[in-house]
C-alpha positions in Angstrom: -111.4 203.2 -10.1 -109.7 206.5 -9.7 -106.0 204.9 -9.1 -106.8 202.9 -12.3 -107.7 206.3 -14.3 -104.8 208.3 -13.1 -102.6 204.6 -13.6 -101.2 204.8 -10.0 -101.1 202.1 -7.6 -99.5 204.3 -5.1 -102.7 205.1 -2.4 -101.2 208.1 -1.7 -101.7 209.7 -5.1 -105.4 209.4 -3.8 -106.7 212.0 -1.9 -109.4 211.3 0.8 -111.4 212.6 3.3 -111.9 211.7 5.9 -108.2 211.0 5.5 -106.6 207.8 7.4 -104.4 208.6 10.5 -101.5 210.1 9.8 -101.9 211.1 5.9 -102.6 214.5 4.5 -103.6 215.4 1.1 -103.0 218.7 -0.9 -106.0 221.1 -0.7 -107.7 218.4 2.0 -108.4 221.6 4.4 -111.2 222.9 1.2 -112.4 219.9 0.5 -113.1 219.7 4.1 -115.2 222.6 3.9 -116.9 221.5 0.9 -117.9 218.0 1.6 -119.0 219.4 5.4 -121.5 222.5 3.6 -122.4 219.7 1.4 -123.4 217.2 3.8 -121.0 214.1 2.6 -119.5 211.7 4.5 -116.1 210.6 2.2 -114.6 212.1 -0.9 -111.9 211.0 -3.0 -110.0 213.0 -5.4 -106.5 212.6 -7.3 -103.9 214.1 -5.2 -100.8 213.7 -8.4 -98.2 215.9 -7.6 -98.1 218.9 -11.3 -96.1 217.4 -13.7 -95.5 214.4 -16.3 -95.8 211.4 -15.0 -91.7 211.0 -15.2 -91.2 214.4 -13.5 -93.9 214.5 -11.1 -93.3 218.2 -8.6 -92.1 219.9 -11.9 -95.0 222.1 -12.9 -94.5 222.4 -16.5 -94.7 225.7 -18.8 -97.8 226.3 -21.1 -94.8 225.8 -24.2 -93.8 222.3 -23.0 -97.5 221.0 -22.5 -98.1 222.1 -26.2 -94.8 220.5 -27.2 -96.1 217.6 -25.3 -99.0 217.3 -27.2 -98.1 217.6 -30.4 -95.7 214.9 -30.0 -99.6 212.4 -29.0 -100.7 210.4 -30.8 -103.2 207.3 -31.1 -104.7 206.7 -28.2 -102.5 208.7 -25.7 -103.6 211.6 -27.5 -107.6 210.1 -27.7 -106.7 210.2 -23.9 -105.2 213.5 -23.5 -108.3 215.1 -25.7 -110.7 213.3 -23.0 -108.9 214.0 -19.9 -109.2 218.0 -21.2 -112.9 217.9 -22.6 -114.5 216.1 -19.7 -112.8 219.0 -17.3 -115.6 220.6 -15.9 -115.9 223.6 -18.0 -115.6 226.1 -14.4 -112.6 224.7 -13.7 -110.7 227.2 -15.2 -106.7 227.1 -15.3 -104.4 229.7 -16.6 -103.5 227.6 -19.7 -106.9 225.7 -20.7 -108.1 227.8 -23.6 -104.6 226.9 -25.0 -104.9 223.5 -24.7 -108.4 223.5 -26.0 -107.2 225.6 -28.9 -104.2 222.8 -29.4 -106.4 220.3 -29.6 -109.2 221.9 -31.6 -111.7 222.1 -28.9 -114.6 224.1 -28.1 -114.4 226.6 -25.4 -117.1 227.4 -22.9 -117.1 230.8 -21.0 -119.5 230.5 -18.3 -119.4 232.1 -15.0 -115.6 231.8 -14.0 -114.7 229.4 -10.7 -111.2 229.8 -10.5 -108.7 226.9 -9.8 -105.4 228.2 -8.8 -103.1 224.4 -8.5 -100.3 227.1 -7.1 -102.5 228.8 -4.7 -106.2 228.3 -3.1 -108.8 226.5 -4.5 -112.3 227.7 -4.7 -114.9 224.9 -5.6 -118.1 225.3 -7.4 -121.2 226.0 -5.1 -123.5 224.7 -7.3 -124.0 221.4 -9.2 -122.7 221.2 -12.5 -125.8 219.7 -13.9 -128.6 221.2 -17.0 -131.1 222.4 -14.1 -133.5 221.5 -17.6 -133.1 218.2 -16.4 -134.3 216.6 -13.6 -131.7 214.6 -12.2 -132.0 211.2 -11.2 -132.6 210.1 -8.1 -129.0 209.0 -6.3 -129.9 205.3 -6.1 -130.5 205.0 -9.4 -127.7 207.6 -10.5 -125.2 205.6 -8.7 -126.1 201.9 -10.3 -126.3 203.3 -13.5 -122.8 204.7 -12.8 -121.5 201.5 -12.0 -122.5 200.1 -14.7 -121.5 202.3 -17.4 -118.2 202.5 -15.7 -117.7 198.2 -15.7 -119.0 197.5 -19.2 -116.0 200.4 -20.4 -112.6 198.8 -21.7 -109.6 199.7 -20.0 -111.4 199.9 -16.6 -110.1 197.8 -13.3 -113.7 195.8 -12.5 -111.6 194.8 -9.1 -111.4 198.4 -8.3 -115.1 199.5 -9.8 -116.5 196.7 -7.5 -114.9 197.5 -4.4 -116.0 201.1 -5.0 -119.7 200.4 -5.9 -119.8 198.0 -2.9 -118.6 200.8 -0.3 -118.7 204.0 -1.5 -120.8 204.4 -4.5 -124.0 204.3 -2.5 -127.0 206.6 -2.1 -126.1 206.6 1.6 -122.4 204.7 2.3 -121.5 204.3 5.9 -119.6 206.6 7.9 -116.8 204.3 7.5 -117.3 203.9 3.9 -113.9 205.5 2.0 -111.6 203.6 5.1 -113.5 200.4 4.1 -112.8 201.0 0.7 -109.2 202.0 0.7 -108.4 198.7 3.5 -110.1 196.4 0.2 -108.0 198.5 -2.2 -104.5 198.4 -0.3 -105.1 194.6 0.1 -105.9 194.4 -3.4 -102.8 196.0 -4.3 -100.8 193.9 -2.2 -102.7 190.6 -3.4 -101.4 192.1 -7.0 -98.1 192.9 -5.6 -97.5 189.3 -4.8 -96.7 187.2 -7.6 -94.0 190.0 -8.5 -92.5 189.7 -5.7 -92.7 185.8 -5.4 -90.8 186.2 -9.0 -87.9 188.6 -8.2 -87.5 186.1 -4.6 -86.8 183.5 -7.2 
C-alpha cells in the first residue's frame, strides 16, 4: 500500500524495521528507538531519497517547490494539496507554512516536534489523536482501516490485502513485516513478468 502511494516498486524506497539482512534505511536507528519505547514489533515508513521524483538525492530549494507547484494542476495538484494537508500538523519542516500558504491552506501552530530531513529526527511522544475521543479499539481500528483503504480508487487491493493479511493486525507476528515484504517482492516479480516475457520477444 505504501509502495503504491509513493508510486515505487523499488522495495528499497520502503523503509522497515526490523529491516531484512543486509539493508538499512535512513533514520532506521530512531525509529528503532521509537517502535522499542512503543512496544511494536514492525514499522514501515517511506525511505524516498529528497527530491522530485526525476532527481531524487537533489533536495530542492523552497523557490523551486513553489515553482513546482504552481506549474500543478488537476489531479497532480488534488495530490500535492493532500500529500501536504494530511502531514501531521507536528511535523514541522523549514518550508511548510510556505507551502501551505501556496496552496491556500490552513496552518496549525501546536506544540512544535521538529523534523530536521538534513539532520536528526525527533518523533512525537504522544498520539496524534483528539484525546476528546475515545479511540477505537485496535481490532476494530485496523478492519475499518482496511476497508476504507480498498473501497478508495487508485489503491493497489493486491498490496492492501497482503498488508491487512500480515501486518495490519491488532497483534501481527513477530515475523510479520518479513512476511509481508517476501508476498510483496513476489508480487512484484509476478508483475515483472509479462514485461519481461514481452521485451524476450
Amino acid at each position: 500500500m505504501l509502495a503504491a502511494r509513493e508510486k515505487t516498486l523499488d522495495l528499497n524506497q520502503i523503509g522497515r524495521w526490523p529491516a531484512p539482512k543486509n539493508s538499512a534505511f535512513p533514520f532506521s536507528d530512531v525509529i528503532e528507538a521509537w517502535a522499542k519505547a512503543k512496544e511494536f514489533e514492525g514499522v514501515v515508513w517511506a525511505a524516498l531519497e529528497p527530491g522530485f521524483p526525476k532527481q531524487r538525492g537533489q533536495v530542492p530549494t523552497l523557490d523551486q517547490l513553489l515553482e513546482n507547484l504552481e506549474h500543478l494542476k488537476g489531479q497532480n495538484l488534488a495530490d500535492a494539496i493532500e500529500y501536504v494537508e494530511k502531514t501531521p500538523v507536528q511535523i514541522k519542516t523549514a518550508h511548510r507554512p510556505a507551502l501551505e500558504k501556496a496552496l491556500a491552506l490552513p496552518s496549525e501552530n501546536p506544540a512544535p516536534v521538529a523534523v530536521s530531513f538534513q539532520g536528526n529526527v525527533e518523533l512525537p511522544n504522544d498520539n496524534l489523536s483528539n484525546d476528546n475521543i475515545p479511540p477505537d479499539p485496535p481490532d476494530v481500528f485496523l478492519t475499518r482501516l482496511v476497508e476504507k483503504l480498498s473501497g478508495q480508487d487508485g489503491i493497489d487491493r493486491d498490496l492492501a490485502s497482503i498488508l491487512a493479511s500480515s501486518i495490519l493486525k491488532a497483534a501481527p507476528s513477530k515475523d510479520a513485516v518479513e512476511d509481508a515484504f517476501s508476498k510483496i517482492k513476489k508480487l512484484a516479480e509476478t508483475r515483472a513478468a509479462p514485461v519481461q516475457e514481452a521485451l524476450d520477444g
